[in-house]
C-alpha positions as CSV (number, residue, x, y, z in Angstrom):
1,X,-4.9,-49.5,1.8
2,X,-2.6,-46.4,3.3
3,X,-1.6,-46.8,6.6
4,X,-0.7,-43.7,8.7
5,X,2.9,-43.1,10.2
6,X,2.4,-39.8,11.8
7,X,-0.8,-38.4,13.4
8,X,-1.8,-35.4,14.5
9,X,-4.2,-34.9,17.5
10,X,-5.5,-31.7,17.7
11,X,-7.7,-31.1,21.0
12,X,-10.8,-29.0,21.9
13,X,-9.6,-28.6,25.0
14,X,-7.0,-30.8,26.8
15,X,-8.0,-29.6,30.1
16,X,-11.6,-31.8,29.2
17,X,-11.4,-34.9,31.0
18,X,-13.5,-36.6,28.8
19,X,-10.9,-35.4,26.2
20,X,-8.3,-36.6,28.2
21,X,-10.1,-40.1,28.5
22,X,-10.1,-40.0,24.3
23,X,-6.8,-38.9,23.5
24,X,-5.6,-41.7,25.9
25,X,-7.4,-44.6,24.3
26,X,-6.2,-43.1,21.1
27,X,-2.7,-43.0,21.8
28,X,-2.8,-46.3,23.2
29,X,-4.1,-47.7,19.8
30,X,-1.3,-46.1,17.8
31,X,1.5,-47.0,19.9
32,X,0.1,-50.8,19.5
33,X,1.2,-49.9,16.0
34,X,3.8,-48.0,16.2
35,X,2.4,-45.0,15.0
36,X,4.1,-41.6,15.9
37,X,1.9,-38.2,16.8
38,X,1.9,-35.1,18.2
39,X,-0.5,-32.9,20.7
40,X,-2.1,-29.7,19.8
41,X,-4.6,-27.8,22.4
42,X,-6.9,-26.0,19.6
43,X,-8.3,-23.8,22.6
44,X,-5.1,-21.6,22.3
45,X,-5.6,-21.0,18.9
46,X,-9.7,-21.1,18.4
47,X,-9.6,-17.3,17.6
48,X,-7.1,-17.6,15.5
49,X,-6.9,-17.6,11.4
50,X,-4.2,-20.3,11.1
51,X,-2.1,-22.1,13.6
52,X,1.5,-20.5,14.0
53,X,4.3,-21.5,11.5
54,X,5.9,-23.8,14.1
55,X,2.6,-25.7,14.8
56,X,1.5,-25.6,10.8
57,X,5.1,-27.0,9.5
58,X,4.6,-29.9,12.2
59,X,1.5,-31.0,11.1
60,X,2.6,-30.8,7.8
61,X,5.0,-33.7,8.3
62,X,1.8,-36.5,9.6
63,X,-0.5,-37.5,7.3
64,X,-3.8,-37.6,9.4
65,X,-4.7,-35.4,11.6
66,X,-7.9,-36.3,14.3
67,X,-9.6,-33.5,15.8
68,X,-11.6,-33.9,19.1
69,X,-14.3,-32.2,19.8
70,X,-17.6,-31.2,18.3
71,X,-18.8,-30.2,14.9
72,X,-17.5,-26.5,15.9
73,X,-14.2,-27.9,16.6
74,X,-13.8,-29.8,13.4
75,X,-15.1,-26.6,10.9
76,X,-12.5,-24.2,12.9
77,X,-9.4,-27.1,12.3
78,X,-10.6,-27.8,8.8
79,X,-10.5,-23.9,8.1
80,X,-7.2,-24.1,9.3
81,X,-5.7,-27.1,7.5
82,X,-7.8,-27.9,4.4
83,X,-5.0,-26.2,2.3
84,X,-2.0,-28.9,3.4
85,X,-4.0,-32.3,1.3
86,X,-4.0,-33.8,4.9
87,X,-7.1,-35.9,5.3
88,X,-9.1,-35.4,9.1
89,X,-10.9,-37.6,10.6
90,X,-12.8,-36.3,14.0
91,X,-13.8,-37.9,17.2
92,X,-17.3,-36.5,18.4
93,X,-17.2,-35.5,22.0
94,X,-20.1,-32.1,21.2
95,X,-23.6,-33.0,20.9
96,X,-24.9,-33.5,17.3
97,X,-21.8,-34.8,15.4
98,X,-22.6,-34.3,11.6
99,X,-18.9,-34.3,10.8
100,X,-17.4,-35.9,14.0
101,X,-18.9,-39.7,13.1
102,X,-16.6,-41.7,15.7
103,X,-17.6,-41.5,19.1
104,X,-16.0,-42.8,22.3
105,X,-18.5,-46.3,22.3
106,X,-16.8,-47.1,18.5
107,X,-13.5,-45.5,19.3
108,X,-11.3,-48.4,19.4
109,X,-13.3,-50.4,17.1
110,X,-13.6,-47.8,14.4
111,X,-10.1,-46.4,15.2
112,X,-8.2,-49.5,14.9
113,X,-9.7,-50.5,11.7
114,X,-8.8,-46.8,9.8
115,X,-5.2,-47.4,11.3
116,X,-5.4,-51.2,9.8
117,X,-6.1,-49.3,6.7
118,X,-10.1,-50.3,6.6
119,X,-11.4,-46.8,5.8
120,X,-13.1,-44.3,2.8
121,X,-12.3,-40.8,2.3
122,X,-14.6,-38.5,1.1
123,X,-13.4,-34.8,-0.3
124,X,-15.8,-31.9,0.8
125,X,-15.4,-28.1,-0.5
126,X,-15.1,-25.0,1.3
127,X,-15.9,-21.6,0.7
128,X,-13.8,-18.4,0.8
129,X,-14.8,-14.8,1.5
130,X,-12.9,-11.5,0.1
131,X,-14.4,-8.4,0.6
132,X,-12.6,-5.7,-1.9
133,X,-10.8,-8.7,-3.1
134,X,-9.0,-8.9,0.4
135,X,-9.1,-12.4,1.9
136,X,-10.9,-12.8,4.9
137,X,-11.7,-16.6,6.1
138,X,-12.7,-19.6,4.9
139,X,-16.0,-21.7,5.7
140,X,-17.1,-25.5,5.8
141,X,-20.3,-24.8,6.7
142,X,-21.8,-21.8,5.1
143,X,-21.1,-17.7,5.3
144,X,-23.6,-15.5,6.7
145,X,-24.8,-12.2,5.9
146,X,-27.0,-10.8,8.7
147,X,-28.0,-7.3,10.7
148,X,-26.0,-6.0,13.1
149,X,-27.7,-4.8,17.2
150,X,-30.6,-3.4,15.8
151,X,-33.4,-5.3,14.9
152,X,-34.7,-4.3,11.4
153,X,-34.3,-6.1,8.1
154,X,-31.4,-5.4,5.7
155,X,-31.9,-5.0,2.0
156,X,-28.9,-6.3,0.3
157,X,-28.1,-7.1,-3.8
158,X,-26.7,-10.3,-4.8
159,X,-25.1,-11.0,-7.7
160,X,-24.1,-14.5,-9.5
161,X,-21.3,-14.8,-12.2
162,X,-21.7,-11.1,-12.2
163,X,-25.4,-11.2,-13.3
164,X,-27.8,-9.7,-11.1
165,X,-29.9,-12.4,-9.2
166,X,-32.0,-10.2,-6.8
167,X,-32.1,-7.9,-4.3
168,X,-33.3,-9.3,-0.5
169,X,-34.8,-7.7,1.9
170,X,-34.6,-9.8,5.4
171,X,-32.7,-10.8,8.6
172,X,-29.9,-11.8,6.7
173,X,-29.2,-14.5,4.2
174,X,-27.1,-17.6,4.4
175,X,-24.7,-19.6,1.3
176,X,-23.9,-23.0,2.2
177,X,-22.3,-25.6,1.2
178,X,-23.9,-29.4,0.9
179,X,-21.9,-29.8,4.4
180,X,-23.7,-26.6,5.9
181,X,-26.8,-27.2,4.4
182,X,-27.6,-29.4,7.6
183,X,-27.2,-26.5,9.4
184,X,-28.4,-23.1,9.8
185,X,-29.4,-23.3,6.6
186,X,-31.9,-26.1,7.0
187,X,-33.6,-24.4,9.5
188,X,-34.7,-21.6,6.9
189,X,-36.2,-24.5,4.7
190,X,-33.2,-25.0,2.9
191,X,-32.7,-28.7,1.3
192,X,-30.2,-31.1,2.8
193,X,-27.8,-31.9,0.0
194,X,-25.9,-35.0,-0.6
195,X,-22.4,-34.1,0.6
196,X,-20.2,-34.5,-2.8
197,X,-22.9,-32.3,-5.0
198,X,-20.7,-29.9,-6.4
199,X,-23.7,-26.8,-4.9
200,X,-24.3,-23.9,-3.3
201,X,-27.4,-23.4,-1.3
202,X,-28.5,-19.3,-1.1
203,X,-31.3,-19.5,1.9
204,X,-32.6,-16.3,3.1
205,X,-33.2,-15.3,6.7
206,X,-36.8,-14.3,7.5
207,X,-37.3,-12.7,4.0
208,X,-40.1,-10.2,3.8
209,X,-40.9,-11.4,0.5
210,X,-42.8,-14.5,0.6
211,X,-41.2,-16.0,-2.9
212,X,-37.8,-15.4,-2.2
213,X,-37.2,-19.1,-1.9
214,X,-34.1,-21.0,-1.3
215,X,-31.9,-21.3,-4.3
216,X,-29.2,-23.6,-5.2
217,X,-26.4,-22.7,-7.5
218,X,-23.7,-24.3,-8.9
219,X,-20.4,-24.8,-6.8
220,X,-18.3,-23.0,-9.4
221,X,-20.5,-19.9,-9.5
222,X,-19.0,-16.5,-7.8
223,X,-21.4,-14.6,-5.5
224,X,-21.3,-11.0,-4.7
225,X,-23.4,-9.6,-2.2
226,X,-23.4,-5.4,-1.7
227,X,-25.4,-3.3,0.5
228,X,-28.5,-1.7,-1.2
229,X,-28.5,1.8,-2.4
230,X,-31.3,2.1,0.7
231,X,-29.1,0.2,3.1
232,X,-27.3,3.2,4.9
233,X,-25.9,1.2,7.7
234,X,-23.2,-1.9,7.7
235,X,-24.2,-5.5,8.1
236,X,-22.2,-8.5,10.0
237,X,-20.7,-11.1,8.0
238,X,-19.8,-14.6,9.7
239,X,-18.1,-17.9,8.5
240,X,-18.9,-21.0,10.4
241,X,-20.4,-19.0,13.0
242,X,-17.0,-18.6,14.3
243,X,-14.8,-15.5,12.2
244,X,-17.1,-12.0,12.4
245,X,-16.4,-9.2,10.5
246,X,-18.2,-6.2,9.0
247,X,-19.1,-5.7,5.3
248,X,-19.2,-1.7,4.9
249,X,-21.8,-0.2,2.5
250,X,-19.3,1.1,-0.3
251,X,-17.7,-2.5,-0.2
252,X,-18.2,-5.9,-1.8
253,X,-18.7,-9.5,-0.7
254,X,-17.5,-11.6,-2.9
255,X,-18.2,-15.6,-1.9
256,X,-16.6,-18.5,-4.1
257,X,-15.2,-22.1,-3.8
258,X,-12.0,-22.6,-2.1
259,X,-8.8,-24.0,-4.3
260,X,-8.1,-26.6,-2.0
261,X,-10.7,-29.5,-0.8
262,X,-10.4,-31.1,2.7
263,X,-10.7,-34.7,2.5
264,X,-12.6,-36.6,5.5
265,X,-11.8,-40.0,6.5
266,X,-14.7,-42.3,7.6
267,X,-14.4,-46.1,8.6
268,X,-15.9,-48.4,6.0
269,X,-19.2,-49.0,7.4
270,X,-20.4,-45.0,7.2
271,X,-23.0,-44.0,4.9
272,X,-24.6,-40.4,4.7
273,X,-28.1,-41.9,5.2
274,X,-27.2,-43.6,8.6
275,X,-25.9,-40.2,10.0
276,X,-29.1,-38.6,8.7
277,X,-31.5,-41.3,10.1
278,X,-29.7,-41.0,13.4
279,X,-29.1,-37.2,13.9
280,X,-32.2,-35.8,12.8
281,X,-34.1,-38.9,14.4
282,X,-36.0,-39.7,10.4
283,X,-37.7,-43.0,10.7
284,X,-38.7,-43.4,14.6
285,X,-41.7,-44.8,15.6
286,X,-43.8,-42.5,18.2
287,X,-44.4,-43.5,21.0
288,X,-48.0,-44.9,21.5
289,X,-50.4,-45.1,24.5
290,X,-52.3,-48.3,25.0
């Protein structure tokens, strides 16, 4: 199996002590092995679209990078780096950890073992968002349409493969990938999907239409959302819940898979299902009063 000579850590925030703690136990593992790596503090650069060209042609020379932090952390890194065919694997120090499956209790258990070459890897895809045909960002997790300050629905028209699939009329609507379809997504009703189904989840927000229904699509399909000829005001677009910007009523969203795929590494004993089981709490007894 591949064993790593070069590792990038990228950090959340390396003023976090319990980063700190991490990164230390880390680096202590790869210098048992000889293994070379660099620091990156992704706080600096969490607004940011890429990391500069010093930072990017760095990380281009290792061939893992490990991303501390929370799910948040690993979808604004992967954004950043899924182009470069560098594999990620993340440490969860946030809360749920959907994509961040190594913890500090498994650290050096599960850490050692990927460096000893026991691992998987598993290739997710991303989306990417032009409006006008103008890049704009990428997304792991899904890319949301959605009203601006006021409350009131929007009415917008959404296209597939250039057909017209219908026009919606709600608090916004949501197009996620398998990845993001445990996330805001699934709290419209949309279905969790396994992560390597090559699909695209379209979920409304709040629809004022009772059928409109969450749809899935396949991956390779091109969506374009526009304002409604009724819609006389502009509407927020996000990626991850992390890049903003505004989609103007004379212009078009246009959401399709990324070229490049971001492969994940995992250590040899994860399976989807477990991380389900444990993260969504499926399967627990309640508790009982005698």
């Amino acid at each position: 199996m591949k064993k790593f000579q070069k590792i990038a850590l990228i950090l959340s925030n390396k003023e976090s002590n319990e980063i700190q703690e991490a990164v230390s136990r880390t680096k202590n593992i790869m210098d048992e092995r000889g293994v070379h790596y660099f620091e990156v503090d992704n706080l600096e650069y969490r607004l940011a679209l890429t990391y500069p060209e010093t930072i990017m042609q760095e990380i281009e020379t290792c061939d893992l990078i490990i991303a501390f932090g929370g799910d948040g952390t690993f979808l604004g890194i992967a954004r950043k780096v899924h182009h470069l065919n560098i594999p990620v694997l993340g440490v969860n120090l946030g809360r749920l950890g959907f994509l961040t499956d190594i913890d500090q209790r498994t650290l050096h258990t599960r850490l050692s073992d990927i460096l000893d070459g026991k691992m998987k890897f598993e290739e997710r895809f991303l989306l990417k968002a032009t409006i006008n045909s103008e890049f704009r960002s990428y997304a792991m997790n899904d890319v949301v349409i959605h009203k601006t300050e006021l409350s009131r629905l929007i009415e917008i028209d959404v296209y597939v493969n250039d057909h017209y699939l219908s026009t919606y009329r709600a608090d916004g609507l949501i197009l996620a990938t398998p990845t993001g379809s445990t996330a805001y997504s699934l709290s419209t009703g949309g279905p969790i999907m396994y992560p390597s189904l090559p699909a695209i989840v379209i979920s409304p927000i709040c629809p004022h239409t009772f059928s409109h229904r969450p749809l899935v699509i396949p991956a390779n399909c091109k969506v374009d959302v526009v304002t409604s000829d009724r819609e006389k005001t502009p509407v927020n677009v996000t990626c991850d819940g992390q890049e903003l910007f505004t989609l103007a009523t004379e212009e078009k969203l246009t959401i399709e898979p990324s070229e490049h795929l971001l492969t994940l590494v995992h250590s040899e004993d994860y399976h989807y299902f477990s991380i389900l089981r444990e993260k969504l709490n499926w399967g627990n007894q309640p508790n009982t009063r005698r």
